[in-house]
C-alpha positions as CSV (number, residue, x, y, z in Angstrom):
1,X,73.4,130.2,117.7
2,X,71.0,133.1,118.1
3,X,70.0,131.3,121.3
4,X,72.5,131.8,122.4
5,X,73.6,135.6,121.7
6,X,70.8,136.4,122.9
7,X,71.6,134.6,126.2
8,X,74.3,136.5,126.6
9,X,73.6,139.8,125.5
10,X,70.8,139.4,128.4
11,X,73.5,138.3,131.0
12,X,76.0,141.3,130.1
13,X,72.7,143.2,130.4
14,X,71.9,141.7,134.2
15,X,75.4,142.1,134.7
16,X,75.7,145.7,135.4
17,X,74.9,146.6,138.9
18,X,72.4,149.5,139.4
19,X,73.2,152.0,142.5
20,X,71.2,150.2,144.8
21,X,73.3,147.0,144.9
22,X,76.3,149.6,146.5
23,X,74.1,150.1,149.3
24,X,76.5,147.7,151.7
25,X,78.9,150.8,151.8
26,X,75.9,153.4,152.9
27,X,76.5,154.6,156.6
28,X,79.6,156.3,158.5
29,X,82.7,154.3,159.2
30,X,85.9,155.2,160.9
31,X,89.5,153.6,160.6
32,X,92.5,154.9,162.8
33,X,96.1,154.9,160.7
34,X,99.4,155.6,163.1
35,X,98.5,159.5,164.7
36,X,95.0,160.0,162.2
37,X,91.7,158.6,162.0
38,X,90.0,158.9,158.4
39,X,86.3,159.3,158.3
40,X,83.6,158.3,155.9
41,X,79.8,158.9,155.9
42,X,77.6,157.6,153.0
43,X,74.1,158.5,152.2
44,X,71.7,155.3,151.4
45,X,71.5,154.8,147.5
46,X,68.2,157.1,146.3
47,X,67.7,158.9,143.4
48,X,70.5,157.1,141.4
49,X,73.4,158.2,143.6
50,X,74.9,157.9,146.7
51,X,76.7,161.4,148.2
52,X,79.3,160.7,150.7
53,X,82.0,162.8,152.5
54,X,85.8,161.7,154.1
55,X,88.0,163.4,156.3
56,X,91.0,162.5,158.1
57,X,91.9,164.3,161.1
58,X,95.4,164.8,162.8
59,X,97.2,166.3,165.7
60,X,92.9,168.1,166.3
61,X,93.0,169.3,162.8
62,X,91.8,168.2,159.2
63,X,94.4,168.3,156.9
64,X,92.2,166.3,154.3
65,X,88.6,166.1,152.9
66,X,87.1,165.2,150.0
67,X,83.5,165.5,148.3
68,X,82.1,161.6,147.0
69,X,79.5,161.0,144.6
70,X,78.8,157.5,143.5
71,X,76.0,158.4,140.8
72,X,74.5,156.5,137.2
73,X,75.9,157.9,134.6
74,X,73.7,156.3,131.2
75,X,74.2,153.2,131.5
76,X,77.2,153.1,133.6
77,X,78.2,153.8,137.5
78,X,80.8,156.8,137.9
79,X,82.7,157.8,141.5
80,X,83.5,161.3,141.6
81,X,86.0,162.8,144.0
82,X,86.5,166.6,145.1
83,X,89.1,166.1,146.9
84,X,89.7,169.3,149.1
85,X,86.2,170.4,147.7
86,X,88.4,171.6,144.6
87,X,87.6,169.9,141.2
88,X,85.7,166.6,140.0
89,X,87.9,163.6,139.1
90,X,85.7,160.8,137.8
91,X,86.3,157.2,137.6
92,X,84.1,154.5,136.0
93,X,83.2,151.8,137.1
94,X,85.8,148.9,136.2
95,X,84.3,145.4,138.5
96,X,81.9,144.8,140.8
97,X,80.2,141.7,143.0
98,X,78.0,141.8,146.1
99,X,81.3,143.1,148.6
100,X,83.6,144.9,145.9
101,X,83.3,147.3,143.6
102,X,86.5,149.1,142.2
103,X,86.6,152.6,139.9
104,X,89.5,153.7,137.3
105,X,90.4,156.6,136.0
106,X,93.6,155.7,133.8
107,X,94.4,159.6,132.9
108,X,94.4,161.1,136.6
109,X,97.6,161.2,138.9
110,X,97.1,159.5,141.4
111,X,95.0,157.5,142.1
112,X,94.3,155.7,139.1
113,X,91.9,153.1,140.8
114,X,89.4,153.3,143.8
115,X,88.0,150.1,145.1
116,X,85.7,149.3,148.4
117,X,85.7,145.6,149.9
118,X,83.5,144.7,152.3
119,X,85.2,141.7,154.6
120,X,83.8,139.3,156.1
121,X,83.7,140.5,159.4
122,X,81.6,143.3,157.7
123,X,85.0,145.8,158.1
124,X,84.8,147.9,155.0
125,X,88.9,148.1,153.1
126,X,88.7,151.4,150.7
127,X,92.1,151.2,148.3
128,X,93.5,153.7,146.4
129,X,96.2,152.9,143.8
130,X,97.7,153.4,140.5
131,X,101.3,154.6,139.5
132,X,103.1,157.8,141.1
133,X,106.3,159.0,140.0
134,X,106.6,156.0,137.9
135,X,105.9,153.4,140.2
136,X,102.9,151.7,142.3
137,X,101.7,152.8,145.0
138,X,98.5,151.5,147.3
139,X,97.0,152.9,149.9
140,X,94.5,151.1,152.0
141,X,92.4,152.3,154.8
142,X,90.3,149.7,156.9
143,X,87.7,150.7,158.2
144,X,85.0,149.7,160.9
145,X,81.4,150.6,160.7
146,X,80.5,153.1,163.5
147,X,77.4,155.1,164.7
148,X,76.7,158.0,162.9
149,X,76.3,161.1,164.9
């Protein structure tokens, strides 16, 4: 029996995914949606976090950015947003695997969840969802990996 607690306090131990196994979303990608085109660049993990940056850009303009941070926080992996470069939201890290990782923040607005899945054709699917006005809402933006400039 101690066997096997120990077995798997060692596997919950193996299970949580440093910053370095995130490094699949590192690099700038680009997804068009009807008249905008969002943007995201993401440094390489170092350090123990990954910065990254988004905008989406409309009509010439940028009605939205945001500030990213994927970082470790003790033993745990935190996303923080500033969207509009105003204040830090952070969500914690809720699942990962080798092509998804998802983050939740159950008190914030909206979103309440963030999640990035690479496909297989190595097209990268950022989601935001949670509840708004009492019901759910989802948001996806695919996205394609391009050259970074």
């Amino acid at each position: 029996m101690i066997l096997c607690a120990a077995l798997v306090v060692t596997a919950s131990q193996q299970a949580k995914p440093t910053i370095e196994k995130l490094s699949w979303i590192a690099g700038c990608w680009e997804g068009k949606m009807g008249a905008g085109v969002t943007q995201e660049q993401w440094m390489r993990p170092e350090g123990n976090s990954m910065l990254g940056m988004s905008r989406t850009i409309m009509n010439g303009k940028t009605p939205f950015f945001e500030f990213l941070q994927i970082k470790t926080d003790g033993e745990d992996l935190v996303y923080i947003a500033r969207p509009q470069g105003g204040e830090a939201t952070t969500f914690k890290l809720i699942r990962w695997n080798d092509t998804e990782v998802a983050f939740e923040n159950p008190q914030h607005d909206f979103p309440q969840r963030i999640t990035y899945r690479l496909q297989p054709d190595k097209s990268l699917v950022a989601r935001i969802e949670g509840k708004q006005n009492g019901k759910d809402r989802a948001v996806d933006f695919p996205m394609k990996r391009v050259k970074c400039d």
